[in-house]
MIDODO-567402 format. One record per residue (C-alpha): residue number from 1; x, y, z. Coordinates in steps of 0.1 Angstrom, whole numbers. Layout:
<nodes>
    nr       x       y       z
   NUM       X       Y       Z
...
</nodes>
This chain:
<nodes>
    nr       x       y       z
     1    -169    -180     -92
     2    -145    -193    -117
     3    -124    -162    -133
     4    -134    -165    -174
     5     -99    -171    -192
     6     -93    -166    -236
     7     -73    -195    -250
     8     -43    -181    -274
     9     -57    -188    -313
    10     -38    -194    -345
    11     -52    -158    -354
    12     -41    -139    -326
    13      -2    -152    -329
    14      -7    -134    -368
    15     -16    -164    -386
    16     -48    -161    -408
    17     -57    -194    -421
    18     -88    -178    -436
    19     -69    -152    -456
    20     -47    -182    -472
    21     -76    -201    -481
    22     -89    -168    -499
    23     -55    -166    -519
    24     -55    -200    -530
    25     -90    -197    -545
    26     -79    -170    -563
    27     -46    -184    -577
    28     -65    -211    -593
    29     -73    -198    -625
    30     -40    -186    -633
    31     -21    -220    -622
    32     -48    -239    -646
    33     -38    -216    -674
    34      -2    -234    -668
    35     -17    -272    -670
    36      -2    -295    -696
    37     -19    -329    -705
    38       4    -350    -682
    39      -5    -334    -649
    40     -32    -349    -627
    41     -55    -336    -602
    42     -58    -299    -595
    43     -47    -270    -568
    44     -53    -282    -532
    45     -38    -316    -530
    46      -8    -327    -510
    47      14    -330    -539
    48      14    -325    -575
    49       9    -351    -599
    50      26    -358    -630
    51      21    -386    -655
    52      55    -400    -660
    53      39    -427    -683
    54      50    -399    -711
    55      87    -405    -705
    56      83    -440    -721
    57      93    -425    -755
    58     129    -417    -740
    59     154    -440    -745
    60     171    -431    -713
    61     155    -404    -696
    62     173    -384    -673
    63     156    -361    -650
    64     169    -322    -643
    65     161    -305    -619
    66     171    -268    -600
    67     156    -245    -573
    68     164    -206    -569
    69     150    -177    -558
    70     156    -138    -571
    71     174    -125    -543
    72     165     -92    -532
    73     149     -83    -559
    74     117     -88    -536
    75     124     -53    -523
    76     121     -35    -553
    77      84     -52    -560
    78      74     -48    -522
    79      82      -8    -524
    80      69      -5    -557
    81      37     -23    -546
    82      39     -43    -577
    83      37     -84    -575
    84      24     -97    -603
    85      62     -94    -624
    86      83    -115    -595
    87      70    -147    -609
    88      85    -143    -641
    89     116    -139    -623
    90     117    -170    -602
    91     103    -189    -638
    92     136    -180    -654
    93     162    -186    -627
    94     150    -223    -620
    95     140    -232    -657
    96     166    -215    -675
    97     191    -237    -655
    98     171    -265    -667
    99     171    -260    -701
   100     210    -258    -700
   101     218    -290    -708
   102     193    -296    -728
   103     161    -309    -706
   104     126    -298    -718
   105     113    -281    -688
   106      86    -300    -673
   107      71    -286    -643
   108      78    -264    -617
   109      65    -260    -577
   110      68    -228    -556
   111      71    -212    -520
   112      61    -178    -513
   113      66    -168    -481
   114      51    -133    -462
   115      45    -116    -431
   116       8    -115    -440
   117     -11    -126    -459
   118     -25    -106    -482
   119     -45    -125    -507
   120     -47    -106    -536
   121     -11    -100    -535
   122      -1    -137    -531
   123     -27    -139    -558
   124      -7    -117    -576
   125      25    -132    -575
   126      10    -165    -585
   127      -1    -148    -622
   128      35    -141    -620
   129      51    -175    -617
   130      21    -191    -638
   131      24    -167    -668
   132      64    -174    -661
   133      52    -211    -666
   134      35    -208    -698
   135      66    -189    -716
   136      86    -218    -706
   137      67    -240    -719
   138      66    -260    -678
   139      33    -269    -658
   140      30    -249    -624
   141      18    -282    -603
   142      18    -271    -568
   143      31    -248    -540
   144      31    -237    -502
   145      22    -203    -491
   146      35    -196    -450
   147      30    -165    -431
   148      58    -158    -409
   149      43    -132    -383
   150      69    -121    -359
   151      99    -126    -390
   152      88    -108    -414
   153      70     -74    -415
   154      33     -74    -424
   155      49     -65    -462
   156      75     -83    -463
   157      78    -115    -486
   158     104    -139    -502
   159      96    -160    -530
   160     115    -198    -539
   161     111    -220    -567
   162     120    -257    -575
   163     115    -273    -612
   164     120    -307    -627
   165     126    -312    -673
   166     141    -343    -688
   167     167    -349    -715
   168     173    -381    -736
   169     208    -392    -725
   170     225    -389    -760
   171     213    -356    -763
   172     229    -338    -728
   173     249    -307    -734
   174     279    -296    -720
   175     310    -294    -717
   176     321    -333    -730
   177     307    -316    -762
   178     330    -285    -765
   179     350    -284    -795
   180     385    -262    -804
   181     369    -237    -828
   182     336    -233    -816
   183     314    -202    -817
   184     297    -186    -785
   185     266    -166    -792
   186     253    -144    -771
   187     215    -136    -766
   188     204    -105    -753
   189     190    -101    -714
   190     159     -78    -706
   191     181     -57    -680
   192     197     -68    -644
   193     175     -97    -646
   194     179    -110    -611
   195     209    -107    -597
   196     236     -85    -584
   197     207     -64    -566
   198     225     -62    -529
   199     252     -40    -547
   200     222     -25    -573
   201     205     -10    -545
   202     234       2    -524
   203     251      18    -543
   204     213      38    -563
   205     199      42    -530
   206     224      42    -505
   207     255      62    -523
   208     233      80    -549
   209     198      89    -530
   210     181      78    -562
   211     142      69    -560
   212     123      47    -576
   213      94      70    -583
   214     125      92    -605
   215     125      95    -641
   216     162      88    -656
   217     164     102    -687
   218     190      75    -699
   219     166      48    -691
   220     137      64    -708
   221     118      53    -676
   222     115      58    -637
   223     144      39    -619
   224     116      17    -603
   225     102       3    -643
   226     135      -5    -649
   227     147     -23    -618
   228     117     -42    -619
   229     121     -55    -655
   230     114     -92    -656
   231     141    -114    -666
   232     138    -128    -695
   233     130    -163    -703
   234     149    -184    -725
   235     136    -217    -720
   236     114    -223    -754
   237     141    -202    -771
   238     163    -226    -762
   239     144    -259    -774
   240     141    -243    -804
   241     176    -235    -809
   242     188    -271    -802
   243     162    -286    -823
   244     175    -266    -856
   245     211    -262    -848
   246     239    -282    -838
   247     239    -268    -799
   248     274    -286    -778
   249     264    -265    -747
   250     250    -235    -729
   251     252    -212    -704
   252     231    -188    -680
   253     245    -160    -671
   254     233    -153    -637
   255     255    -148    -599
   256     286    -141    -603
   257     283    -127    -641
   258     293    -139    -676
   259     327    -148    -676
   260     322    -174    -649
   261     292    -189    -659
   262     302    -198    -693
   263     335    -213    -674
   264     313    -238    -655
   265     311    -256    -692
   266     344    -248    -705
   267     362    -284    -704
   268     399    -288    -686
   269     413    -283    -720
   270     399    -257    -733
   271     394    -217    -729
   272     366    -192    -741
   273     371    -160    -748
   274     346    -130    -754
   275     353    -100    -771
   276     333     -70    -751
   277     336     -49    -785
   278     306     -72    -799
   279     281     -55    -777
   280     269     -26    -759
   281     256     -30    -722
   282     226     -11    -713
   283     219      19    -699
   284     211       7    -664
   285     250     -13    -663
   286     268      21    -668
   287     246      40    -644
   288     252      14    -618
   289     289      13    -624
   290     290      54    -627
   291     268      64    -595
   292     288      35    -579
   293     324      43    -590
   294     322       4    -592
   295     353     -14    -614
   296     341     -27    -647
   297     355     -63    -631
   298     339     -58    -604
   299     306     -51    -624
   300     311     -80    -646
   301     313    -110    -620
   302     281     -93    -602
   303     260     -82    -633
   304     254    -103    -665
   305     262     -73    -684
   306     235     -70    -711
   307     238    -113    -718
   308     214    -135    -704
   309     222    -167    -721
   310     249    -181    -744
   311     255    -207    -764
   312     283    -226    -779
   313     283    -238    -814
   314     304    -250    -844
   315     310    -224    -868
   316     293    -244    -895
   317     262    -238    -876
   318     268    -205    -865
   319     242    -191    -891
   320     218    -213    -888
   321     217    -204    -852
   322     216    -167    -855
   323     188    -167    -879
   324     164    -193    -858
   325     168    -169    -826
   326     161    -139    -853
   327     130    -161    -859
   328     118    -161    -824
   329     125    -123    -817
   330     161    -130    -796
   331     188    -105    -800
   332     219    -127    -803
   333     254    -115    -815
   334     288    -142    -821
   335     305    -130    -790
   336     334    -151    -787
   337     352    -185    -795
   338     364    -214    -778
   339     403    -220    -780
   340     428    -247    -763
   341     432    -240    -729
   342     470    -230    -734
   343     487    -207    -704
   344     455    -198    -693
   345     440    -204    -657
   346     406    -200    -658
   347     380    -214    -682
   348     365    -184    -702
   349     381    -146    -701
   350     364    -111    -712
   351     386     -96    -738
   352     386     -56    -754
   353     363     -24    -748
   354     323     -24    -748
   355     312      -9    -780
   356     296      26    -776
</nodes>
């Protein structure tokens, strides 16, 4: 008599193809809500398609593109139990680089990666990244879902993003641009955005035993509501900007804060400088830096700060600026100037006290 033996299964190493099926039906309605009129096909194929026939109005098309993720960030959604905000995060960090130098954000892919799969959370963080999509304006064409059993906890997750815009040639921003004299505006971020969150939760969970379920009277909410703010998205914002105003470049503030972010389109020649007294940080900035005891420089190349994007313009188009960004609902303040590069090392320095 022959001893009955059980082959080994997909399923019983932790992967549960039928559970990923489940979360890609329902993801589909909220990556159709992202759908512009040059993308082909729907969810389930081996790649997305794009029409690039519509590029034929450029006179010399150049393609952007950027990947990121949002760091550990994850952690605050996976203890909060709260997925469907993430996306907006991962929207802004790929397509906000994009719209940098000036490319129209034109679609975007993702990778989410779990222990599990759970599908209405993957579900979940799908809405996420497509409602991301739709404030930027970008097509959500595709995506991979893997379950990592044995890597990560049944909980645990990770979330990457890739995205591709275009820009007419004559038109690309940066630093070959960059006048002596210029103005740098600031616009206003949403909170921590997505970075710096290593040192964020060391030093509020770690140093200072702080939960997330707390109320903080300063922030006017729970320490969790805030930390999990979504970072704002510029993208459209930006579009808008450079289609009314004369825009030479711009700059998102994201790792490794403000100062040397805006550097990385500062020309050789030049120098930026930005006066701290033209803004107040938020709350969240001087709690971390209190509970912390962290150096305000040390805060400032981790943090953005309270600025999520800037922009450098001539002064002759300084108030046209401000008032378009007043038009779409964008907190933005003249922060700083640009200035020859003189005895100075570096390509943009903070200067002054933080107002309040």
């Amino acid at each position: 008599m022959t001893e009955k033996t059980t082959g080994a299964s997909y399923a019983a190493a932790g992967v549960d193809i039928d559970a990923g099926d489940r979360a890609v039906e329902l993801m589909k309605e909220w990556v159709k809500k992202t759908q512009r009129p040059e993308v082909l096909g729907g969810l389930g194929g081996f790649a997305g398609l794009f029409d690039a026939s519509a590029l034929k109005r450029y006179e010399r098309p150049l393609l952007a593109s950027a990947t990121d993720g949002v760091g550990t960030k994850v952690d605050i959604a996976r203890r909060m139990g709260v997925y469907d905000t993430i996306g907006h995060d991962l929207v802004a960090m790929v397509m906000d680089d994009i719209v940098v130098c000036g490319a129209e954000p034109l679609f975007m892919t993702d990778y989410i990666c779990v222990g599990k799969v759970h599908p209405e959370r993957v579900a979940a963080i799908v809405k996420g990244i497509a409602e991301g999509c739709v404030l930027a304006g970008c097509a959500l064409v595709g995506g991979e879902t893997a379950e990592h059993p044995g890597l990560l906890g049944p909980d645990d997750f990770d979330v990457a993003g890739a995205g591709t815009g275009v820009v007419e040639y004559d038109r690309l921003l940066g630093a070959d641009r960059i006048r002596t004299g210029d103005a740098v505006i600031a616009m206003a971020s949403s909170g921590l955005h997505s970075n710096g969150y290593s040192l964020v939760r060391h030093v509020l969970f770690d140093r200072a035993g702080m939960s997330l379920e707390g109320h903080v009277e300063e922030l006017g909410r729970t320490l969790g509501e805030e930390l999990l703010e979504p970072t704002k998205i510029y993208s459209l914002d930006c579009m808008a900007l450079t289609r009314t105003a004369d825009v030479h470049a711009y700059s998102h503030i994201t790792g490794g804060g403000l100062a040397a972010n805006l550097a990385r389109v500062i020309p050789d020649h030049l120098h930026a400088t930005v006066d701290r007294s033209t803004w107040t940080p938020g709350a969240i900035f001087d709690l971390v830096g209190k509970a912390g005891q962290v150096e305000r420089l040390e805060l400032e190349k981790t943090l953005n700060m309270g600025v999520g994007m800037m922009a450098v313009v001539p002064q002759d188009s300084v108030d046209v600026a401000l008032t378009a960004l007043a038009d779409r609902g964008v907190d933005a303040w003249v922060a700083g100037e640009i200035l020859d590069r003189g005895d100075h090392t570096e390509g943009a320095t903070m200067t002054g006290d933080y107002a309040g």
